[in-house]
C-alpha positions as CSV (number, residue, x, y, z in Angstrom):
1,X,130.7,8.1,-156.9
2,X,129.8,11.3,-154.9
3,X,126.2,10.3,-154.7
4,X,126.6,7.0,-154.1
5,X,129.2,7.8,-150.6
6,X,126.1,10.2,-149.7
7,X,123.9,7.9,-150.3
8,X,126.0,5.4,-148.1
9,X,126.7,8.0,-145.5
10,X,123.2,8.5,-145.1
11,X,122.1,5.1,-144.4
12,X,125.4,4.1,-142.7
13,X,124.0,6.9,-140.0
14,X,120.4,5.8,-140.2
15,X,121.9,2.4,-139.3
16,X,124.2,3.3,-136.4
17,X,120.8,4.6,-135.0
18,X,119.0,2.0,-136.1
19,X,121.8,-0.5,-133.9
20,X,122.3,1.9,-131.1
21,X,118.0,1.9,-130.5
22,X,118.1,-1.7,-130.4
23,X,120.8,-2.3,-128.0
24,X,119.3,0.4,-125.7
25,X,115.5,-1.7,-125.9
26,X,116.9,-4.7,-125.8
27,X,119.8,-4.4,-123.7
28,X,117.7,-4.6,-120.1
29,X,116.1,-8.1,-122.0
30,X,119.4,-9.8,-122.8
31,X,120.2,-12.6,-120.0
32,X,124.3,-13.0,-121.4
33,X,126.3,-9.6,-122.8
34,X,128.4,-11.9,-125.5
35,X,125.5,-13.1,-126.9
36,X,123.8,-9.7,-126.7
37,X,126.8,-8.1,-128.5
38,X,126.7,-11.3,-130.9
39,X,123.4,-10.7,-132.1
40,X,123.7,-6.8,-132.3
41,X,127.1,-7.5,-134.6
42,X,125.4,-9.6,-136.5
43,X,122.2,-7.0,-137.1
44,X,124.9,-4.6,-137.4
45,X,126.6,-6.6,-140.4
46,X,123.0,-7.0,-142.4
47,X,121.8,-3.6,-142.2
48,X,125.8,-2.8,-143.5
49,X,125.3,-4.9,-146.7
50,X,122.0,-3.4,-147.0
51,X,122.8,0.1,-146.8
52,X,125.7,-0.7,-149.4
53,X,123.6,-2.6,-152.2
54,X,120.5,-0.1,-150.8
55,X,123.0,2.9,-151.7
56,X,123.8,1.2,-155.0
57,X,120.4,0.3,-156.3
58,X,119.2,3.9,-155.2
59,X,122.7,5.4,-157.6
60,X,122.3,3.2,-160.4
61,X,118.5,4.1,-160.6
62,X,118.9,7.6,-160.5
63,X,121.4,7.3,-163.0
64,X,119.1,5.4,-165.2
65,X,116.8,8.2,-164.7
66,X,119.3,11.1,-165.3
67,X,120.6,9.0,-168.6
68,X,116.7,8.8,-169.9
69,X,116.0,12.7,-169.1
70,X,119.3,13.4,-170.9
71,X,118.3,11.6,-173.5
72,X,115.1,13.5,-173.7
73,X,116.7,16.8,-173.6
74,X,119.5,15.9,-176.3
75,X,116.7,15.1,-178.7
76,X,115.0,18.4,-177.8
77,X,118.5,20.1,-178.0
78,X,118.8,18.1,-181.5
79,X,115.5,19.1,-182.8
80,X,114.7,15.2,-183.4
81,X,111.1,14.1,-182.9
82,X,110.2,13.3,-179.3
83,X,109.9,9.4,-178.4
84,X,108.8,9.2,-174.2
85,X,110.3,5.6,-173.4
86,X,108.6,3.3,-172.5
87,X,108.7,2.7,-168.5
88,X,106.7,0.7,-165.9
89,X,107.2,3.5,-163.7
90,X,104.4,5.5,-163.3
91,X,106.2,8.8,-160.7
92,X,108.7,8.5,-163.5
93,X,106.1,8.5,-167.0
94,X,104.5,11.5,-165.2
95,X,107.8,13.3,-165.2
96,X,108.6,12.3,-168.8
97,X,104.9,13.4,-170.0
98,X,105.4,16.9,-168.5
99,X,108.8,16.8,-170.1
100,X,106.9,16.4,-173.0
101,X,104.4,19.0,-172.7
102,X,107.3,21.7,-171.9
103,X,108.8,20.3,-175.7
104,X,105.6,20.5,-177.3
105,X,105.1,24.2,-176.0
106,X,108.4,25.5,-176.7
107,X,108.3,23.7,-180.3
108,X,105.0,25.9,-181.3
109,X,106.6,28.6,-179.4
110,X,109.5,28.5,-181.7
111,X,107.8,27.4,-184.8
112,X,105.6,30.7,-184.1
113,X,109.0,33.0,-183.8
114,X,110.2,31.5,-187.0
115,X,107.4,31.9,-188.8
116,X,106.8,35.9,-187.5
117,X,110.4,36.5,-188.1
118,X,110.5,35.0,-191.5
119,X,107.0,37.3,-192.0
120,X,109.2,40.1,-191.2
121,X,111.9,39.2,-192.9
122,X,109.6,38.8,-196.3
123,X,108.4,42.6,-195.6
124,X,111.5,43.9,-195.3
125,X,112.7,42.3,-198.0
126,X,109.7,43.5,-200.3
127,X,110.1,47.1,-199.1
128,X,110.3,49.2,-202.1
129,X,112.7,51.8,-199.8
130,X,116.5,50.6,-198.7
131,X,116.5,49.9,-194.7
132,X,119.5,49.6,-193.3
133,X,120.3,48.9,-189.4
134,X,123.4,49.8,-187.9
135,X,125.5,50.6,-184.6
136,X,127.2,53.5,-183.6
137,X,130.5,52.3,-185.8
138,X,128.7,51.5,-188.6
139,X,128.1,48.0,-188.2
140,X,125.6,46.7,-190.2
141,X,122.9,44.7,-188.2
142,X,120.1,44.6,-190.7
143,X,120.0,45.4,-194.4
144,X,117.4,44.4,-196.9
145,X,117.5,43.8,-200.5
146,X,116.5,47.3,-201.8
147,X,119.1,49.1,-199.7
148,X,121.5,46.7,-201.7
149,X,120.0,47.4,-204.8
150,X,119.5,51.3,-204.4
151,X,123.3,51.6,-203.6
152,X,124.9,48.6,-205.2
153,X,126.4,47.3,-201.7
154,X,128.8,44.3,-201.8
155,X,126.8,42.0,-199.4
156,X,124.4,42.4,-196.3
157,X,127.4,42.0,-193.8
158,X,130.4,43.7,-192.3
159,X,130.9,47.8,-191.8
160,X,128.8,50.2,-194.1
161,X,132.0,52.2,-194.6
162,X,133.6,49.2,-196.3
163,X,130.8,47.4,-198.1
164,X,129.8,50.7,-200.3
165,X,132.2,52.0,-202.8
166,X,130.5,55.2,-203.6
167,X,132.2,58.6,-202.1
168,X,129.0,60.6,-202.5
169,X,126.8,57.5,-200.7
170,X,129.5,57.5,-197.8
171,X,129.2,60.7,-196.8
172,X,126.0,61.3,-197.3
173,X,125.3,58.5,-195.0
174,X,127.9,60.1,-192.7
175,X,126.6,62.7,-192.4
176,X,122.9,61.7,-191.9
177,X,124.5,59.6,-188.8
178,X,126.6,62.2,-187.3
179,X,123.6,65.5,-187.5
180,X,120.7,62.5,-187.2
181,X,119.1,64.8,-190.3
182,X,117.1,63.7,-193.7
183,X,119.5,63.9,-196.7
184,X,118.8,64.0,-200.4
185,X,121.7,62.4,-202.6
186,X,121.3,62.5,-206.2
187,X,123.1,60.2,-208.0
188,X,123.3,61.2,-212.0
189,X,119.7,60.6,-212.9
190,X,119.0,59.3,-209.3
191,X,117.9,60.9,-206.9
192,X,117.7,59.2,-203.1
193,X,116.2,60.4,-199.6
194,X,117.9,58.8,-196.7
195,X,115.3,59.2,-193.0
196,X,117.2,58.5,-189.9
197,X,115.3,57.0,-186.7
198,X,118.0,56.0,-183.7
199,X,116.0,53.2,-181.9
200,X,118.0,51.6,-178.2
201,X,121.4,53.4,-179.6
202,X,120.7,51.3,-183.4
203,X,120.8,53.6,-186.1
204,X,118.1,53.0,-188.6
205,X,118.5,54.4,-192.2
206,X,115.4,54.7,-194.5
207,X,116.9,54.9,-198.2
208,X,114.1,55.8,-200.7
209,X,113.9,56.5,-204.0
210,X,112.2,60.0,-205.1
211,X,113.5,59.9,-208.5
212,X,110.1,59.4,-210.4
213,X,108.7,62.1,-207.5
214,X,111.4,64.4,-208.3
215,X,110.7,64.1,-212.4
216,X,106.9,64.1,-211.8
217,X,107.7,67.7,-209.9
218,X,109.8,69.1,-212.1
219,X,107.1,67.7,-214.6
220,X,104.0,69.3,-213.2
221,X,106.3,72.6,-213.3
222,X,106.8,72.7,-216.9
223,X,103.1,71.8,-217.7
224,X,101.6,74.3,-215.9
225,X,104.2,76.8,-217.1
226,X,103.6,75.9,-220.7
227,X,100.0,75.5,-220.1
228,X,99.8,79.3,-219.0
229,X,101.9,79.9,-221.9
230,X,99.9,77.7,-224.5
231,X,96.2,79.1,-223.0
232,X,97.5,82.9,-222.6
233,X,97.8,82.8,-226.6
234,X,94.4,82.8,-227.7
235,X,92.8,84.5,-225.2
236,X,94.9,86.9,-225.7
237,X,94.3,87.1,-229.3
238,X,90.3,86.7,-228.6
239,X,90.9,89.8,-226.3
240,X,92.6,91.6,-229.0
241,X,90.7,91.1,-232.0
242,X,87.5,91.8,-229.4
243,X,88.8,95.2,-227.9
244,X,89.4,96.0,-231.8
245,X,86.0,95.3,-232.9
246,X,84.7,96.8,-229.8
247,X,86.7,100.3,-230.2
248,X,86.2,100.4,-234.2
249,X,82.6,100.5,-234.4
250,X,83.0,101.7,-238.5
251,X,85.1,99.1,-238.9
252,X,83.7,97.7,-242.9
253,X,81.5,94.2,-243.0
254,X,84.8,92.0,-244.6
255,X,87.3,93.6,-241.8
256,X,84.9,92.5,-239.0
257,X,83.6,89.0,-240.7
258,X,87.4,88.2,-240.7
259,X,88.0,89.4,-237.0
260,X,85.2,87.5,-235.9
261,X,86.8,84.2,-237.5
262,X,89.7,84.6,-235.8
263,X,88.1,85.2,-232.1
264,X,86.1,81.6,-233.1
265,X,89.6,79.8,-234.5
266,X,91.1,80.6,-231.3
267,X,88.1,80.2,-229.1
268,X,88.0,77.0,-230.8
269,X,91.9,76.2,-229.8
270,X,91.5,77.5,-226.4
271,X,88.4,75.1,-226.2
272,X,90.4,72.1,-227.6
273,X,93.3,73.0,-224.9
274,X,91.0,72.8,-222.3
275,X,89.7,69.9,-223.1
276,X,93.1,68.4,-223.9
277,X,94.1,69.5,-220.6
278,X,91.5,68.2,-218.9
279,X,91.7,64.9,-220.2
280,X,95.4,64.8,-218.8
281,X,94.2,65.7,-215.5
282,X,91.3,63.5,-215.5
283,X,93.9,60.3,-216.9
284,X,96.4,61.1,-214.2
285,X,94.2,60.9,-211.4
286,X,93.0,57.3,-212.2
287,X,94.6,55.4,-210.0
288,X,93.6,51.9,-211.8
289,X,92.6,51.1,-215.1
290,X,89.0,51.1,-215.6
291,X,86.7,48.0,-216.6
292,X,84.9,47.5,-219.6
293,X,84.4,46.6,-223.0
294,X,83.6,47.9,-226.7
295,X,82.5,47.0,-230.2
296,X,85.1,47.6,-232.2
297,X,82.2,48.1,-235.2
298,X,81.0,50.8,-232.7
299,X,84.4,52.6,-233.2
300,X,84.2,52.6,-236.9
301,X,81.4,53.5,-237.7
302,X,81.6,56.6,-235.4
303,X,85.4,56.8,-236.7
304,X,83.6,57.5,-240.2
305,X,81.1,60.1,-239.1
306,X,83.1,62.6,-236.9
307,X,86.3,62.7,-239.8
308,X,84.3,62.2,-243.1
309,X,83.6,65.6,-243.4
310,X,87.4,67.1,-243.3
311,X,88.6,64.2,-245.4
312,X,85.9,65.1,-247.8
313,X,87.2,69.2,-248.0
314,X,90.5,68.1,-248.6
315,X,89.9,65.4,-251.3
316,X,91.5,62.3,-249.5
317,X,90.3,59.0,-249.0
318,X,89.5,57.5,-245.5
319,X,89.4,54.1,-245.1
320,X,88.4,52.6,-241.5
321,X,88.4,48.7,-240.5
322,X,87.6,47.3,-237.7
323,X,87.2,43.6,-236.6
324,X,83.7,42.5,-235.9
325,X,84.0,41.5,-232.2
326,X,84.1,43.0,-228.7
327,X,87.5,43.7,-226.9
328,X,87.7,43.8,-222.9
329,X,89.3,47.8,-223.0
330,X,86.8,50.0,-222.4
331,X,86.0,52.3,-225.5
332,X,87.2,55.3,-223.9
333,X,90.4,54.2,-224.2
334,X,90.6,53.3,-227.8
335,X,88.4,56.3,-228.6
336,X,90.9,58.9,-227.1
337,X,94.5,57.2,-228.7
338,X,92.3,56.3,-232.0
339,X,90.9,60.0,-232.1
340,X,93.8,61.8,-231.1
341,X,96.1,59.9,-233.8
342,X,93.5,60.1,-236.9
343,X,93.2,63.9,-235.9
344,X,96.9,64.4,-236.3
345,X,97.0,62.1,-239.7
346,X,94.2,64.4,-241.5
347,X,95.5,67.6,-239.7
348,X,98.9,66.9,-241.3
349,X,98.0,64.7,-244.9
350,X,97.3,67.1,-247.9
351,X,96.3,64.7,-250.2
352,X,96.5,61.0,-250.1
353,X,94.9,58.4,-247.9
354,X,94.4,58.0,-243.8
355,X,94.1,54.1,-242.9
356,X,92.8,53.4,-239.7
357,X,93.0,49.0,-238.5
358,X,91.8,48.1,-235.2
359,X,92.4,44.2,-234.9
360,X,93.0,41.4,-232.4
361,X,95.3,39.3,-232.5
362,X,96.7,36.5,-229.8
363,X,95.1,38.6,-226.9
364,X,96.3,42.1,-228.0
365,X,94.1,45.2,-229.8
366,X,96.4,46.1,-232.9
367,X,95.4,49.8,-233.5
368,X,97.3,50.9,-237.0
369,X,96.7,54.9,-237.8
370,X,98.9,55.5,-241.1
371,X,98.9,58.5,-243.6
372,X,100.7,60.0,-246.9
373,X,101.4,63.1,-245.0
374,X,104.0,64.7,-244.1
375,X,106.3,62.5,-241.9
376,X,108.2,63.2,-239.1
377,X,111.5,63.4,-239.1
378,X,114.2,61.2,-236.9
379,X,115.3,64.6,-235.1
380,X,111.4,64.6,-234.0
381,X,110.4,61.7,-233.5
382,X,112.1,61.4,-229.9
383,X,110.4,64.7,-228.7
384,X,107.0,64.2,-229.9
385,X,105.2,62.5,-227.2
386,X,106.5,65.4,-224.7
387,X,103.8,67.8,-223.7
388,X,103.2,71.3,-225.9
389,X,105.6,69.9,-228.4
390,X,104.9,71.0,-231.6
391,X,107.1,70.2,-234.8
392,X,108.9,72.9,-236.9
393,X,106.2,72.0,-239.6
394,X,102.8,72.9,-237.6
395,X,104.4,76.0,-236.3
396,X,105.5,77.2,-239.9
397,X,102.3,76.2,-240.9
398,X,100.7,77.5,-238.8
399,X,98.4,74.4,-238.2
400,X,96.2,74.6,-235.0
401,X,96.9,71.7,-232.4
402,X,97.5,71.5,-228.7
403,X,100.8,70.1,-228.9
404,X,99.4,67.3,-225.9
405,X,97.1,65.0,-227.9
406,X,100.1,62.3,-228.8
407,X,101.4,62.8,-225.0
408,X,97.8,61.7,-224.1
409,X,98.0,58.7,-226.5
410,X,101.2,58.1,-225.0
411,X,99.6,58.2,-221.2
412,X,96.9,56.2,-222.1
413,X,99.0,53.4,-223.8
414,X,101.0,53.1,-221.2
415,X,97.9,53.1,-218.3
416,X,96.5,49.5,-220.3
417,X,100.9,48.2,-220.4
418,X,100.8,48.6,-224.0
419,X,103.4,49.8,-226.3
420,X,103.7,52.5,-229.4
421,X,105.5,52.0,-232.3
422,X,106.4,55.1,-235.0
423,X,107.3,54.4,-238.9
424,X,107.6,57.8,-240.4
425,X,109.9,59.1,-242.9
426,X,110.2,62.8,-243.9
427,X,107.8,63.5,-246.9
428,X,106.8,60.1,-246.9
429,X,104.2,59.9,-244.5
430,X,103.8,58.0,-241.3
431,X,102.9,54.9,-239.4
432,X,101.5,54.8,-235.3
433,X,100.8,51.0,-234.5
434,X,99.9,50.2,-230.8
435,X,99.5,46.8,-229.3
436,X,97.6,46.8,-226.0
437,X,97.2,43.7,-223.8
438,X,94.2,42.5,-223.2
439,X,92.4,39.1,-221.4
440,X,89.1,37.7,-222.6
């Protein structure tokens, strides 16, 4: 109603000038004043009516307009696809087309935000570390699903403080926030590292897990602190028997024969360590599983020729089969767990048998190394994969071994996503099967 009394006003004035121009130009022309004044009443009354239905035909259109560009914006405002409607007006299709153009730029616009922030939202998510935004109260702005994991939160909303039940979490995190310092929590077995950043007065809390660090530290201690221990033994008997050979020149030939065996037994062991070592070393580094293949007929028949001989000098039958194919592992692989297990089962079978089966079976390599040995007992059987770990037996024996070459099997195993399985009973002998995982 406003517009259209503007509207009116507007050309209620225009037409006051309009009468008041004529009367002055004409005016001078007219010959009688009343029917001057009749004529100029009469002009007067028409351009009335026409600046009233002028002023209405001028609302209602702009109206019609406003109604159509509402319409436009509500099905922008809606998200619903956008239709231009159809209009004779050309001024008025212009203004619907660039209408248009602004919709179709701010769709790809926001189509382009969605997609970066659902990017982002996908790599936070499948951050292996816990990130967690918050305010200066606590709030929590952003979480992702490792922090929620990591410290088994009740949801990804409301206040830190109340969301975690923990005692230990809470003030660790508290304390992170209030000294803006790294912290390391450990949690039973767990053990956390929580990185602050402060970013625009948001408080930004990196939660990672160092647990598998932390054990692989306290790991690499241990080895090399049983590795001196291990390698300082024979060398130190090699240096021993040595200086006494060197200092004992009259020393008779039986005395000396037997001191030389025993600088080659443990030059021997210290050799074997090395190697052992080395091979550790060499599998840890690998940072991906190599490529390859081998003949399992390969791995027999050299199977056969490196243990015949100490099979032979202690009267026990070796048996070795193999299938007749080739397997995608490299032989590397199989050669280290195959060698390092039939070692063990003629190092520690008196008499009997040691069967070595290398099959395939519905895409795994089945590698079976069984003896009449000894066995292992239960107590054992948990430890002997560690590192230097030597049963009761070999030490009272006295049997000669590195105390690493099941750990290797174990590392290697576990490199190709395979699994060991032990059988063993005490006096009764004992069976290693391994399945690895193979495609091909």
């Amino acid at each position: 109603m406003r517009r259209f009394v503007k509207i009116f006003t507007i050309l209620l004035l225009f037409q006051f000038a309009t009468t008041g121009l004529v009367g002055v130009l004409f005016f001078k022309h007219s010959i009688d004043l009343t029917v001057f004044l009749n004529k100029l009443s009469i002009l007067f009354i028409f351009l009335f009516i026409l600046s009233l239905f002028a002023s209405y035909f001028i609302v209602r259109r702009e109206e019609e307009v406003y109604n159509s560009i509402a319409s436009l914006i509500n099905q922008i405002k809606d998200e619903k696809e956008f239709v231009i409607p159809e209009t004779d007006d050309e001024v008025l299709y212009k203004i619907y087309s660039a209408i248009k153009r602004i919709y179709n730029i701010l769709k790809a616009q926001k189509e382009k935000i969605v997609e970066e922030k659902e990017r982002l939202n996908s790599l936070i998510n499948n951050l292996r570390e816990g990130l967690i935004v918050v305010d200066r109260k606590g709030n929590i702005k952003l979480v992702n699903r490792a922090a929620i994991s990591i410290l088994n939160l009740k949801g990804d909303k409301g206040n830190i403080f109340d969301i975690c039940d923990d005692y230990n979490i809470l003030t660790t995190i508290e304390k992170v926030l209030n000294s803006g310092k790294e912290e390391k929590l450990k949690l039973g077995e767990l053990v956390l590292f929580i990185k602050i950043h402060v970013v625009d007065g948001d408080y930004i809390l990196l939660i990672e897990d160092i647990t598998r660090r932390e054990r692989y530290q306290q790991m690499k201690t241990r080895f090399f602190e049983e590795a001196s221990h291990e390698l300082k033994t024979p060398i130190t008997s090699i240096m021993g028997f040595s200086e006494t050979l060197l200092e004992n020149q009259n020393l008779d030939d039986g005395t000396k024969e037997k001191f030389l065996k025993y600088i080659y037994k443990n030059s021997k062991h210290l050799t074997e360590l090395i190697e052992d070592i080395l091979t550790l070393h060499r599998l840890e580094k690998e940072k991906s599983v190599k490529k390859g293949e081998c003949n399992l007929v390969e791995i027999e028949n050299e199977l056969k020729a490196s243990f015949s001989k100490p099979v032979l000098e202690k009267g026990m039958e070796l048996s070795v089969e193999c299938d007749k194919r080739v397997v995608p592992i490299p032989c590397e692989y199989i050669k280290t767990v195959l060698w390092n297990l039939t070692d063990n089962a003629v190092k520690f079978t008196d008499n009997g048998y040691v069967r070595v089966k290398c099959v395939s079976s519905d895409g795994h390599l089945i590698l079976t190394v069984s003896d009449s040995g000894m066995g292992i007992s239960p107590d054992e059987q948990k430890f002997i994969f560690e590192r230097f770990y030597t049963s009761k037996v070999s030490r009272d024996r006295r049997l000669n071994g590195t105390g690493l070459g099941l750990s290797i099997v174990k590392h290697v195993v576990e490199k190709l996503n395979g699994h060991i399985e032990l059988l063993s009973e005490k006096g009764k002998g004992s069976i290693f099967k391994i399945s690895i995982p193979f495609q091909g």
